[in-house]
C-alpha positions as a Markdown table, in Angstrom:
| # | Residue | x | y | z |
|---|---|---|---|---|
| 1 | Unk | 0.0 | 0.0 | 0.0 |
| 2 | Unk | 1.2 | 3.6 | -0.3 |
| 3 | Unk | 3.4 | 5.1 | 1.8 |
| 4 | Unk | 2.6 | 2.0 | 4.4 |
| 5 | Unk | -0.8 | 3.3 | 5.3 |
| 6 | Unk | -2.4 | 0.1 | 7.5 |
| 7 | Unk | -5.3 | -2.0 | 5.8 |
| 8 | Unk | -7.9 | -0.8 | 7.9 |
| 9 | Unk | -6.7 | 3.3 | 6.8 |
| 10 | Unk | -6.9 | 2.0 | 3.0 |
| 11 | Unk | -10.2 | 0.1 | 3.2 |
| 12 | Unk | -11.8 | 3.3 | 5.2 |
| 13 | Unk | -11.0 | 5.6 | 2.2 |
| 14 | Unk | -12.4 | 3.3 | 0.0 |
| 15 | Unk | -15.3 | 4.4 | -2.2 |
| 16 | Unk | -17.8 | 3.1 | -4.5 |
| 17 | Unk | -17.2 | 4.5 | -8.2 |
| 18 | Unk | -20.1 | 6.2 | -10.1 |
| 19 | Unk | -21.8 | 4.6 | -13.2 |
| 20 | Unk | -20.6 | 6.9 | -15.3 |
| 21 | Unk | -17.0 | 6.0 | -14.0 |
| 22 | Unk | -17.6 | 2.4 | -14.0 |
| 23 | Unk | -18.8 | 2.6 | -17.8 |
| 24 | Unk | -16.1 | 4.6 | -18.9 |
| 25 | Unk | -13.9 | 2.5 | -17.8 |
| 26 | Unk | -15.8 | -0.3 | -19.2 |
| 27 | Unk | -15.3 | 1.3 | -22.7 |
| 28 | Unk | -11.6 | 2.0 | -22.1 |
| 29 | Unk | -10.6 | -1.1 | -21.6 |
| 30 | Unk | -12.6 | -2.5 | -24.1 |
| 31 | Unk | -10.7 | 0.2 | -26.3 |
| 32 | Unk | -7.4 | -1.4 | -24.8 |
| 33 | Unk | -8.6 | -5.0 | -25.7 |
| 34 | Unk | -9.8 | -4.1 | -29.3 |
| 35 | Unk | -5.8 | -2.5 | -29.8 |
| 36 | Unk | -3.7 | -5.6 | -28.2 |
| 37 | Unk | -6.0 | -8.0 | -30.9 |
| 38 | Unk | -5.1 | -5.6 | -33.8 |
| 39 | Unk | -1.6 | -5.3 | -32.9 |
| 40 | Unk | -1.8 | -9.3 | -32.4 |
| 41 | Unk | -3.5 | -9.9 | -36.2 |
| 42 | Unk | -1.5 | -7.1 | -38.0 |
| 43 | Unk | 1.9 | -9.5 | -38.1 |
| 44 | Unk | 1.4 | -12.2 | -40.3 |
| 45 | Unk | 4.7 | -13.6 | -38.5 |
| 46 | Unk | 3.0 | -13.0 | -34.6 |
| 47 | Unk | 5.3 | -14.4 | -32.0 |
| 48 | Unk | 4.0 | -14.1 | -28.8 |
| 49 | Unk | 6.1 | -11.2 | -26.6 |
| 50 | Unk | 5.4 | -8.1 | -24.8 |
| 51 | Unk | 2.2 | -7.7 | -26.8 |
| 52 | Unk | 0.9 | -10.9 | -25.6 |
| 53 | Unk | 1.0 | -10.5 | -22.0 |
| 54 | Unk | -0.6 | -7.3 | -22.4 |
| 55 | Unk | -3.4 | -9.0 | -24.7 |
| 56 | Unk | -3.8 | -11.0 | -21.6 |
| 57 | Unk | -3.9 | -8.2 | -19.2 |
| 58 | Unk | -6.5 | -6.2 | -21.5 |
| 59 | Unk | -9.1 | -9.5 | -22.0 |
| 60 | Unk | -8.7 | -10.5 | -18.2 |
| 61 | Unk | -9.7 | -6.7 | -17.2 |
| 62 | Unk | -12.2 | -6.3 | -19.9 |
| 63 | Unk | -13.8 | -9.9 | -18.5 |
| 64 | Unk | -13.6 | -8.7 | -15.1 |
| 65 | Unk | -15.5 | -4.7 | -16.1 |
| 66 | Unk | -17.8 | -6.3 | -18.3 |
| 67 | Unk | -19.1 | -8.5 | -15.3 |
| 68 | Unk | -18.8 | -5.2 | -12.8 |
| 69 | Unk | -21.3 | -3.2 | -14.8 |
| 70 | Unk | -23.5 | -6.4 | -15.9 |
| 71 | Unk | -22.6 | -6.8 | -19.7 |
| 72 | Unk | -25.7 | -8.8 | -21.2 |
| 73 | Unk | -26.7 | -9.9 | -17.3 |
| 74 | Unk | -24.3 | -12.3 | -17.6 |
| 75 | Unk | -22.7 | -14.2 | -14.9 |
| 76 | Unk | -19.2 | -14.3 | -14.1 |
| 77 | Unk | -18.6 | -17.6 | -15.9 |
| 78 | Unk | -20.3 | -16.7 | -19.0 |
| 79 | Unk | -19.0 | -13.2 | -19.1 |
| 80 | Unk | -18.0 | -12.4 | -23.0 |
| 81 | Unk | -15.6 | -9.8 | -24.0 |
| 82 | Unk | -16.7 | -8.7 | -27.4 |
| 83 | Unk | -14.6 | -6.4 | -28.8 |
């Protein structure tokens, strides 16, 4: 934690986010996604590198958003990531 504030100091400035917040973050990282696949399908030769790991990073996050804000009412196993 920063500047080694305790637990109970971090989870009492805690704070729910906004809908507006949530959804733009929602779009965001769906943005994020959509770029890591393009970069992915633009080299004919793809190995996977750098680029892959964040692929990863960007489908695991958009997964985890789209179930935050309720995508299609989906649950958290049948969460999709359309991009």
């Amino acid at each position: 934690m920063i500047n080694d504030e305790s637990a109970t100091e971090f989870c009492a400035s805690a704070r729910l986010r906004s809908e507006d917040e949530l959804f733009d973050a929602a779009y965001e990282i769906q943005e994020f996604h959509v770029v890591a696949l393009q970069r992915r399908m633009s080299r004919p030769n793809y190995q996977p590198s750098v680029s892959a790991v964040y692929e990863g990073v960007a489908r695991e996050r958009h997964h985890a958003i789209n179930w935050l804000v309720g995508y299609c009412g989906q649950s958290w196993d049948e969460v999709t990531t359309d991009t």
